[in-house]
C-alpha positions as CSV (number, residue, x, y, z in Angstrom):
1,X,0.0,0.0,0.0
2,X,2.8,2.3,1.0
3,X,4.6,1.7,-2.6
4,X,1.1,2.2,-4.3
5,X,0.6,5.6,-2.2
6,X,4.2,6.8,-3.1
7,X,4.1,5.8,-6.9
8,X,0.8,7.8,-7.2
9,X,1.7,10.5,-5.5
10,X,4.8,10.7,-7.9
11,X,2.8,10.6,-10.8
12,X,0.5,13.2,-9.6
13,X,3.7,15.7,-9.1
14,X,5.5,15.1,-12.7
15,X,5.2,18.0,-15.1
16,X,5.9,15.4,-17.5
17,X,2.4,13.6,-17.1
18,X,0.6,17.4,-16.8
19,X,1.8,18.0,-19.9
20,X,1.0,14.0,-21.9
21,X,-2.3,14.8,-19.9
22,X,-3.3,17.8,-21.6
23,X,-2.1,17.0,-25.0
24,X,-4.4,13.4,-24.8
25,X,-7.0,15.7,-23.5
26,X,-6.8,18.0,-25.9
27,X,-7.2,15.2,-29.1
28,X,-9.8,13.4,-27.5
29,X,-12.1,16.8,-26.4
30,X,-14.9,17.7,-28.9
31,X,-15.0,21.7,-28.1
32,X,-12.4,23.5,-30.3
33,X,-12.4,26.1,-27.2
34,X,-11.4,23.3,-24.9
35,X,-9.0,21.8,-27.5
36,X,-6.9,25.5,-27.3
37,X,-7.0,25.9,-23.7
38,X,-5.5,22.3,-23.2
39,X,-2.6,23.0,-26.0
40,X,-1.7,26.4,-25.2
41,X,-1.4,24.9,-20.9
42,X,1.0,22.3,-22.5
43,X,2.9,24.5,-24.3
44,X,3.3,26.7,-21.5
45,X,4.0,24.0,-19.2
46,X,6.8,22.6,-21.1
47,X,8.2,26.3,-22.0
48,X,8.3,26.5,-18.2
49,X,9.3,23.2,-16.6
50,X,11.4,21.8,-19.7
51,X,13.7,25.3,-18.9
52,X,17.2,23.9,-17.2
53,X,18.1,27.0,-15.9
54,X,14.3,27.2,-13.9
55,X,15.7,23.8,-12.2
56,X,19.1,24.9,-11.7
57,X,17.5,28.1,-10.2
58,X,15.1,26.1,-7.7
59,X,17.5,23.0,-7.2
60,X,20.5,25.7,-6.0
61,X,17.3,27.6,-3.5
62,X,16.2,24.2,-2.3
63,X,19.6,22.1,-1.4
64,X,21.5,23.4,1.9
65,X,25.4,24.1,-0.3
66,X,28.3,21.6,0.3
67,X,29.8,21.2,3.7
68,X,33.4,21.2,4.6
69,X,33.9,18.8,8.4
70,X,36.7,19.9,10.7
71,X,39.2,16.7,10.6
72,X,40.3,17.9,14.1
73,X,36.9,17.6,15.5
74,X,35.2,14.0,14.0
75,X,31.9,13.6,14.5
76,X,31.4,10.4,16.8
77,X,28.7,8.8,14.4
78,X,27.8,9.6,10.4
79,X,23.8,8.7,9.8
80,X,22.8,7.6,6.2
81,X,19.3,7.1,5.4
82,X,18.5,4.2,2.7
83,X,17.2,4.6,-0.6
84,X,20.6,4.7,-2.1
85,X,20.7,0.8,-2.8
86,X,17.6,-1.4,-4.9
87,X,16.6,-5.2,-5.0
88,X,16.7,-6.5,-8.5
89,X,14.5,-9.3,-9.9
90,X,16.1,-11.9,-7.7
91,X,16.4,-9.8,-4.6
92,X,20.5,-9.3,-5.3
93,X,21.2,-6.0,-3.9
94,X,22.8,-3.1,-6.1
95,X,23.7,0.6,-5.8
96,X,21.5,2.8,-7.3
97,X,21.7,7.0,-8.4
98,X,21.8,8.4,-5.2
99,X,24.9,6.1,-4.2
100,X,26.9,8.8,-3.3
101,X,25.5,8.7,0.3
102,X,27.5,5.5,0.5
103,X,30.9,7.0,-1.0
104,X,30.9,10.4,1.0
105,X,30.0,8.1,4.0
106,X,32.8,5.7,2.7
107,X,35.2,9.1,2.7
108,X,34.3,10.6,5.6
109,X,35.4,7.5,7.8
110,X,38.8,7.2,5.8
111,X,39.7,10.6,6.7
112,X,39.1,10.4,10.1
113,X,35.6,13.0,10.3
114,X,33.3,10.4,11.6
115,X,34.3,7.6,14.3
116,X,31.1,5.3,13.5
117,X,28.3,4.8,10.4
118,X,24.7,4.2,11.3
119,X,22.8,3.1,8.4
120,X,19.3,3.3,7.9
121,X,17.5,1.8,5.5
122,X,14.8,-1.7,5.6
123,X,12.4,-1.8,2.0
124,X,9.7,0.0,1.1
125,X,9.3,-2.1,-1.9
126,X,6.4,-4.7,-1.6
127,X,7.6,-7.2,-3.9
128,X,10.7,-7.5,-2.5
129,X,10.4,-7.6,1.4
130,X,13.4,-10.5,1.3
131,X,16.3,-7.7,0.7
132,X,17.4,-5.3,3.9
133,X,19.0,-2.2,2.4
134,X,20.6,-1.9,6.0
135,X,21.6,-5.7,6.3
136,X,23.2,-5.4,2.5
137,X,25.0,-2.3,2.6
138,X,26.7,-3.5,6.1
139,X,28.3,-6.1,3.7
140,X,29.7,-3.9,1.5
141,X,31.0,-1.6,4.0
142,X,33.0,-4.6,5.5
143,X,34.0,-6.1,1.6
144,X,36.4,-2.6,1.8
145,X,37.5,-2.6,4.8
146,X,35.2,-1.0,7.5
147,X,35.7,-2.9,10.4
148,X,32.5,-4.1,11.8
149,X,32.8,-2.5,15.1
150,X,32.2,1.0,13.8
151,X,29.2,-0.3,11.5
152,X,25.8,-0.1,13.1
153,X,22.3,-1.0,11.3
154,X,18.7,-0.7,11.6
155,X,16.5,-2.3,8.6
156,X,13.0,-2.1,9.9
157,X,12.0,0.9,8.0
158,X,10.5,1.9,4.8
159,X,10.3,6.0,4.8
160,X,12.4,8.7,6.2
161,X,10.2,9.1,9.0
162,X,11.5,5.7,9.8
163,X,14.9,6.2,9.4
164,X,14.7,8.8,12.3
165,X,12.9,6.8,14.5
166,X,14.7,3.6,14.4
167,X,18.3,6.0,14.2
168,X,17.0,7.1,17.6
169,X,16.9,4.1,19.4
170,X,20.1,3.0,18.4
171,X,21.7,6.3,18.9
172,X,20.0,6.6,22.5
173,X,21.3,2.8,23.0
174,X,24.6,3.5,22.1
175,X,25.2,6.8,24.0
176,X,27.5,8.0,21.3
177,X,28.1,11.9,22.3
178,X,25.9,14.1,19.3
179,X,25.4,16.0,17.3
180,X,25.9,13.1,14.7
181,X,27.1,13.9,10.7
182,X,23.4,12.9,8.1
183,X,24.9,11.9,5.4
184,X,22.4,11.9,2.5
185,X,21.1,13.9,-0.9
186,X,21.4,17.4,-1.2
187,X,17.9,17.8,-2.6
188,X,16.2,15.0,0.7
189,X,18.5,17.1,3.0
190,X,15.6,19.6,4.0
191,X,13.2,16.5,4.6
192,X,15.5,14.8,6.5
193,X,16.9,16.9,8.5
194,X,13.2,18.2,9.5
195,X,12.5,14.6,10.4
196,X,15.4,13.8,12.0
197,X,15.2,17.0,14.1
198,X,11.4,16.4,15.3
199,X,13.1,13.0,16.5
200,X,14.9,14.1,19.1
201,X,18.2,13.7,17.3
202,X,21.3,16.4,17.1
203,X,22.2,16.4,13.6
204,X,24.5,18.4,11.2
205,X,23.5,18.3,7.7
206,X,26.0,17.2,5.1
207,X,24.6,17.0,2.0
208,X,26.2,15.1,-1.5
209,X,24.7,13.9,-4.3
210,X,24.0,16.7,-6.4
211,X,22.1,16.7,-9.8
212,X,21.0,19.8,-10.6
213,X,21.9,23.4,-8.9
214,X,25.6,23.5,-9.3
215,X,26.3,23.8,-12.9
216,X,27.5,26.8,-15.2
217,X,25.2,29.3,-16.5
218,X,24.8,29.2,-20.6
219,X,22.3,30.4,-22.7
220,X,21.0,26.7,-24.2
221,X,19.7,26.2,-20.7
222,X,16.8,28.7,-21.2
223,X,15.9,26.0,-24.3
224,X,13.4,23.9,-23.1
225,X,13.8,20.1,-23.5
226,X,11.4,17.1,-22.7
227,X,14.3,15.3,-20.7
228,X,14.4,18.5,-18.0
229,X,10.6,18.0,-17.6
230,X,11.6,14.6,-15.8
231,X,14.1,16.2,-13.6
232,X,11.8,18.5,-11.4
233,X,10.0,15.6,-10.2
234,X,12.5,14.6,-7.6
235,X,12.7,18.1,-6.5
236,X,8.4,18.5,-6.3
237,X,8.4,15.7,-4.7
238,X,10.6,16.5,-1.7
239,X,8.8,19.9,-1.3
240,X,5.4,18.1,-1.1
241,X,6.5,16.1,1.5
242,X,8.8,18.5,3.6
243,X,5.5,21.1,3.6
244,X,3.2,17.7,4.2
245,X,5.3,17.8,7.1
246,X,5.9,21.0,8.2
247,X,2.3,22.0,8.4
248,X,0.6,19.3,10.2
């Protein structure tokens, strides 16, 4: 039910299908009036969401900017939140787009900025309830070299809201001296941190995983393109939820 909720709820949010929406509705409607109105809202849509420099613009207001961590003062624990690793067919794990969680994690250990990684992550996939993100991605931790002593894991949840809850109970167990590093994408940061923050738990943000925001200015990004219509949905979707939030 909770995969079913979050795929329409995607849908719902994606330019993309405003746009195919209104261009079917505008073939099938008999009215020529109704026709217009429905090709002339596509158009506009598209003018306006397929613009890359419009995403760049909210992407860059949305995402908290790169931080640089003090190697003299290491945090004692770095939190990452799942999502960043997907079942295939057979329930095999892999790593997926947002991957980067696990590297900066990966990097911040090396160098000595965080003493201990907390990962958070169960499934929120219902066909797949066999793979633990948590459970898998401890394995790969160890398969380079992360001793398992410093590697702590809960994989009960399904949602970020989870990922706070559960990281409080082992943080609160552990009595590991806060505020702890969250490790996770620039454009979940503001979610996230709001979460983990109504959770009780000290947290400096640390956001990676950029994809849009940071990128030079040129004048083909004011071109629209159908591809940059897929982008914002990430980005709308994080907003909804943060507000969904915030306001209740």
């Amino acid at each position: 039910m909770h995969q079913l909720a979050s795929t329409v709820f995607t849908f719902i949010l994606s330019p993309f299908n405003w746009v195919i929406i209104l261009l079917v509705a505008g073939y099938f409607l008999r009215k020529a009036l109704f026709k217009k109105i429905c090709r002339w809202l596509a158009l506009c849509l598209f003018l306006l969401f397929g613009n890359q420099w419009l995403l760049d613009w909210y992407a860059k207001k949305w995402q908290p900017p790169p931080v640089v961590i003090n190697v003299d003062m290491p945090f004692s624990c770095g939190i990452v939140p799942g999502g960043f690793a997907s079942p295939d067919a057979d329930a095999n794990g892999y790593f997926n787009s947002t991957a980067d969680r696990f590297i900066q994690a990966v990097k911040l250990y090396k160098l000595g900025k965080i003493k201990n990684i907390l990962i958070s992550g169960g499934n929120g996939k219902e066909d797949q309830k066999s793979f633990r993100e948590g459970a898998w991605v401890k394995g790969e931790l160890k398969a380079i070299g992360i001793p398992d002593s410093v590697i702590y894991v809960e994989d009960r949840s399904n949602n970020t809201s989870d990922n706070a809850f559960y990281a409080k109970q082992i943080l609160d167990s552990l009595k590991l001296i806060p505020p702890y590093l969250l490790i996770t994408s620039a454009l979940h940061m503001p979610r996230a941190s709001l979460l983990f923050k109504e959770a009780g738990i000290p947290i400096v943000p640390f956001p990676c995983n950029y994809t849009a925001g940071r990128g030079s200015f040129s004048y083909w990004s004011f071109v629209p393109q159908p591809s940059i219509l897929l982008g914002w949905d990430p980005y709308l979707k994080e907003t909804a939820g943060y507000l969904w939030y915030k306001l209740k």
